[in-house]
N, CA, C, O and CB atoms as a CASP TS submission, in Angstrom:
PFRMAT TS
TARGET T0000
AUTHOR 0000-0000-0000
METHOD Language model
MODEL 1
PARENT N/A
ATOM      1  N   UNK     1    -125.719  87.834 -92.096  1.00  0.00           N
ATOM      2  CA  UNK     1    -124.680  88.814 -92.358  1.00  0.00           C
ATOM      3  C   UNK     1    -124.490  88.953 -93.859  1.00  0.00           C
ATOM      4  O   UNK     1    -124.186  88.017 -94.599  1.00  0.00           O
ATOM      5  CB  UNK     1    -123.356  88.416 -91.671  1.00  0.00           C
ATOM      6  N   UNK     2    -124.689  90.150 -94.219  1.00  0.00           N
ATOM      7  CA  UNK     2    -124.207  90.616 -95.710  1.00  0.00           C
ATOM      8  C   UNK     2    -122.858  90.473 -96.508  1.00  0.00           C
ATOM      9  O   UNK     2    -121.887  90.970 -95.938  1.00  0.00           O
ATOM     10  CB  UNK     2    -124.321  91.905 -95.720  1.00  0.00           C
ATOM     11  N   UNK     3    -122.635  89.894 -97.698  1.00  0.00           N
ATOM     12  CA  UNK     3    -121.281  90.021 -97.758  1.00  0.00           C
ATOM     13  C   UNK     3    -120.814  91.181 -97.842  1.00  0.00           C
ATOM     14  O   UNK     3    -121.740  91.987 -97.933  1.00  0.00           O
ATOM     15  CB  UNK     3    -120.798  89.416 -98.629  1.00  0.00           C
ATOM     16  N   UNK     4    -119.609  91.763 -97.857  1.00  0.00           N
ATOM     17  CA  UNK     4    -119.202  92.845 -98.227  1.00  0.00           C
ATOM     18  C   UNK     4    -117.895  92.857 -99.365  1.00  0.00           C
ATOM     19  O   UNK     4    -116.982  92.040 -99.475  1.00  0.00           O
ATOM     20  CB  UNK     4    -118.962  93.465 -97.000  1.00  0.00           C
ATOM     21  N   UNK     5    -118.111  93.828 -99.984  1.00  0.00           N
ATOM     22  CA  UNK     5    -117.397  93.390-101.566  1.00  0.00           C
ATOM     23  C   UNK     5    -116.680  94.981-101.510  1.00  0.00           C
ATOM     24  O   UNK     5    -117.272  95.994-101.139  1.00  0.00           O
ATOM     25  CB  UNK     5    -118.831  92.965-103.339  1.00  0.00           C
ATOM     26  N   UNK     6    -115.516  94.918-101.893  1.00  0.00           N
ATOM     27  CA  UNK     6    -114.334  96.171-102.637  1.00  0.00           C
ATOM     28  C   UNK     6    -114.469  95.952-103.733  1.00  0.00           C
ATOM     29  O   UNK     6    -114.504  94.760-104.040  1.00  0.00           O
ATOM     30  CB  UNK     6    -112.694  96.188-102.416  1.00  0.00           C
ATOM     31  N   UNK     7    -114.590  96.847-104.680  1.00  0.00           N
ATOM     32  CA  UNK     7    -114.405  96.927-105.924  1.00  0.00           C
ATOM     33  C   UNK     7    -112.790  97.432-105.794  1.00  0.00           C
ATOM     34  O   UNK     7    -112.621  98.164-104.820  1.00  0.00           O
ATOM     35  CB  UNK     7    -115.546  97.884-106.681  1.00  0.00           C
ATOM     36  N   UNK     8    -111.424  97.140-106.700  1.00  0.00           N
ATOM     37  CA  UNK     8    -110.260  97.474-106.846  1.00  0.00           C
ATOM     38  C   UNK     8    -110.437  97.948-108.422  1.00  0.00           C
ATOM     39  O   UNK     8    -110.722  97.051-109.216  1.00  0.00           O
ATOM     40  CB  UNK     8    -109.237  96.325-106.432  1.00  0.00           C
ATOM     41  N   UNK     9    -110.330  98.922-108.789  1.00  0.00           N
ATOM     42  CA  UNK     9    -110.420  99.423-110.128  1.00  0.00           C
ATOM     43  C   UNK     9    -108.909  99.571-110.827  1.00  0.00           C
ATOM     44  O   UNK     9    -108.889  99.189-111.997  1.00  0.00           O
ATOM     45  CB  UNK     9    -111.200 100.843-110.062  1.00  0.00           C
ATOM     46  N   UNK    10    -107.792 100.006-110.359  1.00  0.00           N
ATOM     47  CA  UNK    10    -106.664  99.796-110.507  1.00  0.00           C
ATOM     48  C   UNK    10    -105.294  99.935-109.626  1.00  0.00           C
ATOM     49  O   UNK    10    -105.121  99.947-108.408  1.00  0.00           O
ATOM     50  CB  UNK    10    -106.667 100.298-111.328  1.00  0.00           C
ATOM     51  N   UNK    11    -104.511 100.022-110.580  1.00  0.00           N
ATOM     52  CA  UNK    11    -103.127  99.290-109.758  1.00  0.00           C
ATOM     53  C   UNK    11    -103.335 100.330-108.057  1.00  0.00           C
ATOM     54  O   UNK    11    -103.449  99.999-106.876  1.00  0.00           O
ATOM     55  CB  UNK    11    -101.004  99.782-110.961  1.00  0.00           C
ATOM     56  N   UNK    12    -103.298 101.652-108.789  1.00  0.00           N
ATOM     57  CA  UNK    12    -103.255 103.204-107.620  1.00  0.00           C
ATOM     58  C   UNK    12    -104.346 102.433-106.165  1.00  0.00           C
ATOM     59  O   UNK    12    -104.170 102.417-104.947  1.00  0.00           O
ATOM     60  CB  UNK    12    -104.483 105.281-108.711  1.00  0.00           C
ATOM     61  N   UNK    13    -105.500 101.856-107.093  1.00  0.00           N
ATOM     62  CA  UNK    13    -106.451 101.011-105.973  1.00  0.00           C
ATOM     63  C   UNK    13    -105.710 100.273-105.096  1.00  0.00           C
ATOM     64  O   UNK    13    -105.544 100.468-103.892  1.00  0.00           O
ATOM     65  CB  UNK    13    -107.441  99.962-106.584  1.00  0.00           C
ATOM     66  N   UNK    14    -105.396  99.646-105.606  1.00  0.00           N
ATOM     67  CA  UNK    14    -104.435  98.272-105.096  1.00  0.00           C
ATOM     68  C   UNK    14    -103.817  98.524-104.319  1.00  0.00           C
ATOM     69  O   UNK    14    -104.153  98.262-103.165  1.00  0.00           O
ATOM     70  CB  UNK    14    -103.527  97.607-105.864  1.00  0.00           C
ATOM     71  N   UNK    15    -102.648  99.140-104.602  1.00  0.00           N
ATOM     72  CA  UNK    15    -101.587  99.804-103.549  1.00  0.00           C
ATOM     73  C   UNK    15    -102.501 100.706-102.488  1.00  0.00           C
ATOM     74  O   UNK    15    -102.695 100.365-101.322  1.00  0.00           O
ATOM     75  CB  UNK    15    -100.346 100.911-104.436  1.00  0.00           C
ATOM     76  N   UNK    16    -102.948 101.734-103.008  1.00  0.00           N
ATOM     77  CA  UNK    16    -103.546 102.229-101.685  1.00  0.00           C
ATOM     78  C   UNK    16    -104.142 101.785-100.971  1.00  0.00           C
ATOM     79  O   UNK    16    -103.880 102.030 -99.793  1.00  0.00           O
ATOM     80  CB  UNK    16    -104.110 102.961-101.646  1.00  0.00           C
ATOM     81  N   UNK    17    -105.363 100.819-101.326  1.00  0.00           N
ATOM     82  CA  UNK    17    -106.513 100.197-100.861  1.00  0.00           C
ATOM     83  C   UNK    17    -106.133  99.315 -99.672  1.00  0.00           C
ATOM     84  O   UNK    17    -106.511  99.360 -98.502  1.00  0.00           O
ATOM     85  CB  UNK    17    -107.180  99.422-101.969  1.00  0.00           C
ATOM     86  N   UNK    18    -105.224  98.447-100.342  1.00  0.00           N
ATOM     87  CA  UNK    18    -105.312  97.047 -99.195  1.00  0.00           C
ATOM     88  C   UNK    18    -103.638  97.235 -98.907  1.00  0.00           C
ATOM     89  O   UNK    18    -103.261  97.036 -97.752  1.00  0.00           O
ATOM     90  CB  UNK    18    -105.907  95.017-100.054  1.00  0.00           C
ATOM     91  N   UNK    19    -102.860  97.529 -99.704  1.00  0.00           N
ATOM     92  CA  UNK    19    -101.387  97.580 -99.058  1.00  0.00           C
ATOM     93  C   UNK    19    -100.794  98.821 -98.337  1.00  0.00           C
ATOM     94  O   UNK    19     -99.705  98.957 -97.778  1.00  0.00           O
ATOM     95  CB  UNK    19    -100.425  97.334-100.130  1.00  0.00           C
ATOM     96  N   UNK    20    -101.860  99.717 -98.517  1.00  0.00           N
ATOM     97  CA  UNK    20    -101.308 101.028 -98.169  1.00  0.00           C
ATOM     98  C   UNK    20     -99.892 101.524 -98.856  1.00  0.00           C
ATOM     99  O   UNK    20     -99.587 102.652 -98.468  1.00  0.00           O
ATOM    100  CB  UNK    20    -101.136 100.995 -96.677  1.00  0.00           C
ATOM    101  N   UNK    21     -99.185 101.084 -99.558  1.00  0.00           N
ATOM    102  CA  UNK    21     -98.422 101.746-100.045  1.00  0.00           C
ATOM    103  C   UNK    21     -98.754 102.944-100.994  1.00  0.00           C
ATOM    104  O   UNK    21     -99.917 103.349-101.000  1.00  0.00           O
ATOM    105  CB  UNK    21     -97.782 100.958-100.468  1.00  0.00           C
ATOM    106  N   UNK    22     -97.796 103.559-101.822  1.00  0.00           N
ATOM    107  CA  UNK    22     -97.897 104.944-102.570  1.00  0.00           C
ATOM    108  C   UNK    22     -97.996 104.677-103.560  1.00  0.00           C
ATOM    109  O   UNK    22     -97.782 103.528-103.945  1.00  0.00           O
ATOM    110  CB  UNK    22     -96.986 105.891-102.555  1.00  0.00           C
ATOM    111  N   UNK    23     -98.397 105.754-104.427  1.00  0.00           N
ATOM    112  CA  UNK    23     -98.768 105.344-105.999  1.00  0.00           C
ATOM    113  C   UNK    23     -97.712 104.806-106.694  1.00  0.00           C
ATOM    114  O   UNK    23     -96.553 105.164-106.483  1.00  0.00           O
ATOM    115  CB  UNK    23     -99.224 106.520-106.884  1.00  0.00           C
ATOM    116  N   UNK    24     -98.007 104.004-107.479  1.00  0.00           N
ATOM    117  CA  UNK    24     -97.129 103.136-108.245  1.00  0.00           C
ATOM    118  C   UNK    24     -96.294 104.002-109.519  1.00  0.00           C
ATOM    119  O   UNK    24     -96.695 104.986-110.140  1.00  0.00           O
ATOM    120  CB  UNK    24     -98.113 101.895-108.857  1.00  0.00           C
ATOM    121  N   UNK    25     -95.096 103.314-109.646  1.00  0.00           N
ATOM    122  CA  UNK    25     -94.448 103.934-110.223  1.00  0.00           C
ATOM    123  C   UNK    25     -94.747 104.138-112.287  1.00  0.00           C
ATOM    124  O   UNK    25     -94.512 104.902-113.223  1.00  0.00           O
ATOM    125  CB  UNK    25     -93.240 103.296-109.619  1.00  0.00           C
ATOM    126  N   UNK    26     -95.270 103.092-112.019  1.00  0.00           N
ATOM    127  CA  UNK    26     -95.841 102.735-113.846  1.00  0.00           C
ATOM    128  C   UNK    26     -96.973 102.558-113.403  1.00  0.00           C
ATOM    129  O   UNK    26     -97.151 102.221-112.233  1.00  0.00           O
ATOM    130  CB  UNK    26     -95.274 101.276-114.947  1.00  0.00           C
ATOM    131  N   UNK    27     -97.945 102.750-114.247  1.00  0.00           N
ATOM    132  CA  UNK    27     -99.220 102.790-114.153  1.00  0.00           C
ATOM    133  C   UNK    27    -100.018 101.842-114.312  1.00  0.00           C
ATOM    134  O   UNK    27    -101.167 101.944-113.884  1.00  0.00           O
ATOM    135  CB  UNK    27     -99.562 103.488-114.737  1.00  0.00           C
ATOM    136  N   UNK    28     -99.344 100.077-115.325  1.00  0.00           N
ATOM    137  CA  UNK    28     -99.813  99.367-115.690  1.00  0.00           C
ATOM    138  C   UNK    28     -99.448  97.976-114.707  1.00  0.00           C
ATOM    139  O   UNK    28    -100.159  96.997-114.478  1.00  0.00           O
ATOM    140  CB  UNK    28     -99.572  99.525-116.961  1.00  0.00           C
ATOM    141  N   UNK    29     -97.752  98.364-114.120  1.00  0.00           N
ATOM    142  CA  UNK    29     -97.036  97.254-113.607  1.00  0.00           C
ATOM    143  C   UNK    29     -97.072  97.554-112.267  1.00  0.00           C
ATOM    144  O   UNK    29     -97.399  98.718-112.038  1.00  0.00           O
ATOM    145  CB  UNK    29     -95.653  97.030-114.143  1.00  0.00           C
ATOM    146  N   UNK    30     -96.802  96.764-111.168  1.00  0.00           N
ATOM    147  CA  UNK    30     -96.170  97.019-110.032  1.00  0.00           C
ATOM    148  C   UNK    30     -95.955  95.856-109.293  1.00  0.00           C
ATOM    149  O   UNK    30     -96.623  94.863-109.580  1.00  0.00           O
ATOM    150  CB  UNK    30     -96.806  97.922-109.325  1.00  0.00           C
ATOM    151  N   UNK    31     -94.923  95.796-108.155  1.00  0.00           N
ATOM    152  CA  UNK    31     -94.843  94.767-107.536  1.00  0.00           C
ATOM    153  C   UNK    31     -95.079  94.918-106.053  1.00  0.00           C
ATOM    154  O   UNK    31     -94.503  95.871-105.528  1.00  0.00           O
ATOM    155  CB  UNK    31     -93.727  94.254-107.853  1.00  0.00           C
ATOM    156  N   UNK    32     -95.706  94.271-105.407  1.00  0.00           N
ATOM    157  CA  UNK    32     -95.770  95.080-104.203  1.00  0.00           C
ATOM    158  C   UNK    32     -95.324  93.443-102.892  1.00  0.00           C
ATOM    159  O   UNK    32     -96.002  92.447-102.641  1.00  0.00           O
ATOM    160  CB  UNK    32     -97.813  96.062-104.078  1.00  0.00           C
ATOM    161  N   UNK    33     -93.926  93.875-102.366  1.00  0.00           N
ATOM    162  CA  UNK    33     -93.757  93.726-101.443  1.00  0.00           C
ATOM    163  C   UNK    33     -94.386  93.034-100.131  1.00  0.00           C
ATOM    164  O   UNK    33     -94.194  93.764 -99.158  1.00  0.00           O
ATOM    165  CB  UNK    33     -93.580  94.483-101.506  1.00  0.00           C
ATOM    166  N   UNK    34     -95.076  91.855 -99.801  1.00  0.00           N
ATOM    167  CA  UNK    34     -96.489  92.182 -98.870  1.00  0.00           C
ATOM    168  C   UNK    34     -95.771  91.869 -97.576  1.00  0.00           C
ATOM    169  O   UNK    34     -96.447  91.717 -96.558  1.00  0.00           O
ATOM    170  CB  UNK    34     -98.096  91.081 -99.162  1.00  0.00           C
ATOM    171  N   UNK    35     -94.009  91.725 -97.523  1.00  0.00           N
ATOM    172  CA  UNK    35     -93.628  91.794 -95.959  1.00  0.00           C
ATOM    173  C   UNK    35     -93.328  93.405 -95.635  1.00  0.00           C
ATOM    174  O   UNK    35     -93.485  93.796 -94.479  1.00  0.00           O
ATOM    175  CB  UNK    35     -92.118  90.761 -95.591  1.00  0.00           C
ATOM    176  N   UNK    36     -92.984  94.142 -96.459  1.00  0.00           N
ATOM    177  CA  UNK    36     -93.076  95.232 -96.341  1.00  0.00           C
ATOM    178  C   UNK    36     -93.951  96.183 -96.313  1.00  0.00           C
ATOM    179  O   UNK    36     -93.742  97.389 -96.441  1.00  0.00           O
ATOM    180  CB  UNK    36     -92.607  95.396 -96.794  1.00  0.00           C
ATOM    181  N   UNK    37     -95.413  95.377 -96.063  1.00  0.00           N
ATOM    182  CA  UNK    37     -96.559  96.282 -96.873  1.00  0.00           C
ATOM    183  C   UNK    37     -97.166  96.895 -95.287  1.00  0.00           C
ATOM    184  O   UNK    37     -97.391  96.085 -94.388  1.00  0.00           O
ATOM    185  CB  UNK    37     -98.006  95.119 -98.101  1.00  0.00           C
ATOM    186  N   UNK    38     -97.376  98.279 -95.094  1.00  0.00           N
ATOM    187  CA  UNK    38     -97.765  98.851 -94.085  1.00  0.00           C
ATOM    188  C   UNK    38     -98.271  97.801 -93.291  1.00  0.00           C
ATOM    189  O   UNK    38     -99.022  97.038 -93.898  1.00  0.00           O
ATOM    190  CB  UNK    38     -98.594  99.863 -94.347  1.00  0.00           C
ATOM    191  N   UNK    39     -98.023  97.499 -91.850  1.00  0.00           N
ATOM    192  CA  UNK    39     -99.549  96.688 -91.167  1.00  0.00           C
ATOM    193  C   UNK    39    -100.958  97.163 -90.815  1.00  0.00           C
ATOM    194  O   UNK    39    -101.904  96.447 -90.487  1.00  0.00           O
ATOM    195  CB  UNK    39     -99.298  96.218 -89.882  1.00  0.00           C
ATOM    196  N   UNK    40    -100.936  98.545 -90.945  1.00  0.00           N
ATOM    197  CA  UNK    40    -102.626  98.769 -90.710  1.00  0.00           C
ATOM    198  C   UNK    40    -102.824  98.553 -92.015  1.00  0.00           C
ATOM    199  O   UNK    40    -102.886  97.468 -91.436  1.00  0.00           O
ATOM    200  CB  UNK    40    -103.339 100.327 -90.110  1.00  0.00           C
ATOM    201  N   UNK    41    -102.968  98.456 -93.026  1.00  0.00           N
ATOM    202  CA  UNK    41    -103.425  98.080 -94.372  1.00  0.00           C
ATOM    203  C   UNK    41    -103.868  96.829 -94.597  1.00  0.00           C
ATOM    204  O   UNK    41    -104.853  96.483 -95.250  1.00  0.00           O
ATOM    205  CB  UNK    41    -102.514  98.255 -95.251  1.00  0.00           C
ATOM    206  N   UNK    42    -102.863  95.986 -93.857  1.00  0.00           N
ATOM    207  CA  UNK    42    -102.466  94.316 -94.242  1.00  0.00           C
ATOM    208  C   UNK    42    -103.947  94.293 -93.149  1.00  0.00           C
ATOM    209  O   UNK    42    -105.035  93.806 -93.455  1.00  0.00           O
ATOM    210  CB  UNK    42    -100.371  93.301 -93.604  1.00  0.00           C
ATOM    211  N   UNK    43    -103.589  94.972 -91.827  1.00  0.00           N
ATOM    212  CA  UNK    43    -104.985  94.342 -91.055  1.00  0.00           C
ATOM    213  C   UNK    43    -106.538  95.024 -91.391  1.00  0.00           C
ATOM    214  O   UNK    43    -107.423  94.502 -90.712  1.00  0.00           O
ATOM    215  CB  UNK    43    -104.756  94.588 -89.310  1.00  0.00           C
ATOM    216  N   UNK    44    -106.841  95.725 -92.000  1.00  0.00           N
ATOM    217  CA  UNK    44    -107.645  95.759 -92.634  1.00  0.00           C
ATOM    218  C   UNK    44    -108.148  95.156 -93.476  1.00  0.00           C
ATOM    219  O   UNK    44    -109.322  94.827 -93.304  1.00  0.00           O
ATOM    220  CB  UNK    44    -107.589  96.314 -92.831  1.00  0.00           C
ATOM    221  N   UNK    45    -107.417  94.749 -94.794  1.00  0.00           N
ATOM    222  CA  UNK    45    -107.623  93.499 -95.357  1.00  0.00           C
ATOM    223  C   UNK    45    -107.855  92.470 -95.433  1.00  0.00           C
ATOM    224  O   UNK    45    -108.220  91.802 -96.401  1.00  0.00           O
ATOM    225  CB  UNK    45    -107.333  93.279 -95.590  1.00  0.00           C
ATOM    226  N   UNK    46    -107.559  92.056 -93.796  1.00  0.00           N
ATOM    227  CA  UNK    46    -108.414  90.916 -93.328  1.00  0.00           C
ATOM    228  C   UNK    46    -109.256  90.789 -92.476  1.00  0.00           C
ATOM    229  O   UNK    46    -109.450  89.836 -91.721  1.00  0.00           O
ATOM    230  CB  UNK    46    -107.912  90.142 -93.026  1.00  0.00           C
ATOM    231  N   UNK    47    -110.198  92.490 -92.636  1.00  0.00           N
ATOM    232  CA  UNK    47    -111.280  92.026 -92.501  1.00  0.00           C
ATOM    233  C   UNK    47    -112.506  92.266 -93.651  1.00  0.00           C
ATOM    234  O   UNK    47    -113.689  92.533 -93.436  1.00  0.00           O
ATOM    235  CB  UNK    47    -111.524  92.454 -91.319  1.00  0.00           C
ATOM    236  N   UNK    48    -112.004  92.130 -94.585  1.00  0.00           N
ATOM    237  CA  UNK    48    -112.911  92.509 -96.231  1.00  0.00           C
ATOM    238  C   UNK    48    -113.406  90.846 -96.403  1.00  0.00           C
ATOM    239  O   UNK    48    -112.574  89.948 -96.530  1.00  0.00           O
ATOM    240  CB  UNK    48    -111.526  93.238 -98.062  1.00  0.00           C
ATOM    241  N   UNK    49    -114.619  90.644 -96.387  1.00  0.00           N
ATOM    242  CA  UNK    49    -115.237  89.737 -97.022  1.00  0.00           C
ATOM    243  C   UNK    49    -114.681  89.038 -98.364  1.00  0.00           C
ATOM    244  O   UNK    49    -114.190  87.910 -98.326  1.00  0.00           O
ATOM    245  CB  UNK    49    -116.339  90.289 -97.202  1.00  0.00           C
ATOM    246  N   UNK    50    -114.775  89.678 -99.380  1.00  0.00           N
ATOM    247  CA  UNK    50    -114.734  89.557-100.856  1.00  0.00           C
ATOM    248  C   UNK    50    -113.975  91.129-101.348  1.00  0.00           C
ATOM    249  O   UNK    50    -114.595  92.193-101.365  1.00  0.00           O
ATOM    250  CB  UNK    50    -116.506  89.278-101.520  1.00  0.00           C
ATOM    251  N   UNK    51    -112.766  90.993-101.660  1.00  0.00           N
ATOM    252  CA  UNK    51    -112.293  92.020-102.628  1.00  0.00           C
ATOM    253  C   UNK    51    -112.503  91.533-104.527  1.00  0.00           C
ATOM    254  O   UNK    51    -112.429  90.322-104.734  1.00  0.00           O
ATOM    255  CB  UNK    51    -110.501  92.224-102.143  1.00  0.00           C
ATOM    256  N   UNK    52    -112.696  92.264-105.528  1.00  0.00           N
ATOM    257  CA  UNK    52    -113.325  92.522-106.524  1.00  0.00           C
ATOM    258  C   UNK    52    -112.054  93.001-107.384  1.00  0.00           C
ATOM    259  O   UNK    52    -111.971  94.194-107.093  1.00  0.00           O
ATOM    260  CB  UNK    52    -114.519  93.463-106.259  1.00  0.00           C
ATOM    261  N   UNK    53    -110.779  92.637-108.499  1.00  0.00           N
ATOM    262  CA  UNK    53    -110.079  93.147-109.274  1.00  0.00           C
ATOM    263  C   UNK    53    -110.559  93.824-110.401  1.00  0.00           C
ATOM    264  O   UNK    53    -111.305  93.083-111.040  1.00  0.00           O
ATOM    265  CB  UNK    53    -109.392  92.394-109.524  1.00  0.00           C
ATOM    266  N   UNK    54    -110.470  94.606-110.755  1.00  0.00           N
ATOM    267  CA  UNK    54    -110.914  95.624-112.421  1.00  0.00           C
ATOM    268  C   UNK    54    -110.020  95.263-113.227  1.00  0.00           C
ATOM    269  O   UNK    54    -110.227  95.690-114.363  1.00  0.00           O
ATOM    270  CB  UNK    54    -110.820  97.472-112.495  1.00  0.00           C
ATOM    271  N   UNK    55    -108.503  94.244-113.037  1.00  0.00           N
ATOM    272  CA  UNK    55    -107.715  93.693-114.301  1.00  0.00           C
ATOM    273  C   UNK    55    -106.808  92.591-113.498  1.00  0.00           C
ATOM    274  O   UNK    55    -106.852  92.140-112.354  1.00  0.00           O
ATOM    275  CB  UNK    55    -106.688  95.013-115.237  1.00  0.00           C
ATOM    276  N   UNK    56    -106.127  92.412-114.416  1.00  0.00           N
ATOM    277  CA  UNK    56    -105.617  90.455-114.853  1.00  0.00           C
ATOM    278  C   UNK    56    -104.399  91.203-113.358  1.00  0.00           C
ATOM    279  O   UNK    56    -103.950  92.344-113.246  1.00  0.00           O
ATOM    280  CB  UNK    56    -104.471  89.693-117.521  1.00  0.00           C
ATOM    281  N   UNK    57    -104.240  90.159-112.581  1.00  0.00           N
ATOM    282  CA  UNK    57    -103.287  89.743-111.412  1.00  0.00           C
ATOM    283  C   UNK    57    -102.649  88.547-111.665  1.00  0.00           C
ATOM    284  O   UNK    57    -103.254  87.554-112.068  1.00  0.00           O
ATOM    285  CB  UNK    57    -103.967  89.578-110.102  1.00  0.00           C
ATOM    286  N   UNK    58    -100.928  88.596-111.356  1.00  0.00           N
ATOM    287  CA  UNK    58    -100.724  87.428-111.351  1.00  0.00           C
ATOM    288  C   UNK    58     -99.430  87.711-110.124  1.00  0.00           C
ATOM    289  O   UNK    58     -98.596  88.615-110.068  1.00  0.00           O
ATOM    290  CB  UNK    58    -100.472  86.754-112.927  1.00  0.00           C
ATOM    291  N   UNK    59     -99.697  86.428-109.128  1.00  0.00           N
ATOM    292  CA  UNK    59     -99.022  86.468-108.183  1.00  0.00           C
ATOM    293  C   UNK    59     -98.077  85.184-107.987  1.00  0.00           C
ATOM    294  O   UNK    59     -98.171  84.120-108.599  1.00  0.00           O
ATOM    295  CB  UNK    59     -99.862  86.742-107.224  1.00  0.00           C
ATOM    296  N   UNK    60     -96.997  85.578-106.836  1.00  0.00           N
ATOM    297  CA  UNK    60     -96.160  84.605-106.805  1.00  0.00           C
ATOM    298  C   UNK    60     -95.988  84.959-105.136  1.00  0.00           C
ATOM    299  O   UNK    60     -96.027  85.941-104.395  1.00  0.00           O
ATOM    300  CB  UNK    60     -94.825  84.671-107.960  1.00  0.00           C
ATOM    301  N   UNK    61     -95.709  83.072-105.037  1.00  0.00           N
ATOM    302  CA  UNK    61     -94.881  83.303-103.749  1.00  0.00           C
ATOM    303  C   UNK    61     -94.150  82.196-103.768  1.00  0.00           C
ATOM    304  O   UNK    61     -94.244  81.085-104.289  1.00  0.00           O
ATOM    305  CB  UNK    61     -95.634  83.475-102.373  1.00  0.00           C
ATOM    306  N   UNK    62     -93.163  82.929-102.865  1.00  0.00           N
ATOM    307  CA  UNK    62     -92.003  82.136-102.458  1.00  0.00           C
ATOM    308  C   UNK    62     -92.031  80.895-101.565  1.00  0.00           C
ATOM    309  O   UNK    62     -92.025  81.037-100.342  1.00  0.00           O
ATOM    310  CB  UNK    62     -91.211  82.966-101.859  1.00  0.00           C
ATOM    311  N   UNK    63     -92.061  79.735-102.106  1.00  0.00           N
ATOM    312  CA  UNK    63     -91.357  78.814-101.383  1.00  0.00           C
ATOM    313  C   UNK    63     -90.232  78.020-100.720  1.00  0.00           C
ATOM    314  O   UNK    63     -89.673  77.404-101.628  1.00  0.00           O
ATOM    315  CB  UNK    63     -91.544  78.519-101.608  1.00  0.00           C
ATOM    316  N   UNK    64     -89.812  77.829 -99.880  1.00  0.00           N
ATOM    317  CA  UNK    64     -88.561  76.872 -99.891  1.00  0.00           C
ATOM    318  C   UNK    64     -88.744  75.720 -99.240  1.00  0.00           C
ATOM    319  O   UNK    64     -89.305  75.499 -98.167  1.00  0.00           O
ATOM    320  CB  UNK    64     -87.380  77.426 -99.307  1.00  0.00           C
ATOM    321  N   UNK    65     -88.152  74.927-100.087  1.00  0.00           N
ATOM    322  CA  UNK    65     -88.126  73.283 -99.389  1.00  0.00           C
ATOM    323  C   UNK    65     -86.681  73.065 -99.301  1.00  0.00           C
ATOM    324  O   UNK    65     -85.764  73.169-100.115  1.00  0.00           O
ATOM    325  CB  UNK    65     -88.896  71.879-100.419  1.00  0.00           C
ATOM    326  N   UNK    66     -86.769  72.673 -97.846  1.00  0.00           N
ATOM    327  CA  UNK    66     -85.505  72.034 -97.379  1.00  0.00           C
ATOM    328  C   UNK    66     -85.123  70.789 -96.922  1.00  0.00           C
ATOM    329  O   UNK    66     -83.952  70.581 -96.604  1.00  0.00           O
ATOM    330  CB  UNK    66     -85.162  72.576 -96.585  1.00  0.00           C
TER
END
């Protein structure tokens, strides 16, 4: 089996591509939501082999310890 690779070129990528959401409001920034993020998008996304960024990501998630 071949891998299969997305190239994401930018943010507009991003959001549309794998979150399905709408174009971003700034062009450089965005935050995207991923409990809110469409579910046919989210399930698509897992089925991409290897996705590919065109610039710097930095992510966070939420933890809680109780």
């Amino acid at each position: 089996m071949q891998n299969r690779y997305v190239d994401i070129e930018s943010i507009s990528d991003l959001q549309r591509v794998l979150y399905g959401c709408g174009k971003p409001k700034h062009p450089l920034i965005t935050l995207v939501d991923l409990a809110a993020a469409d579910r046919i998008a989210l399930q698509w996304r897992l089925t991409i082999t290897f996705y590919r960024l065109g610039f710097y990501s930095i992510t966070a998630k939420n933890i809680r310890v109780t």
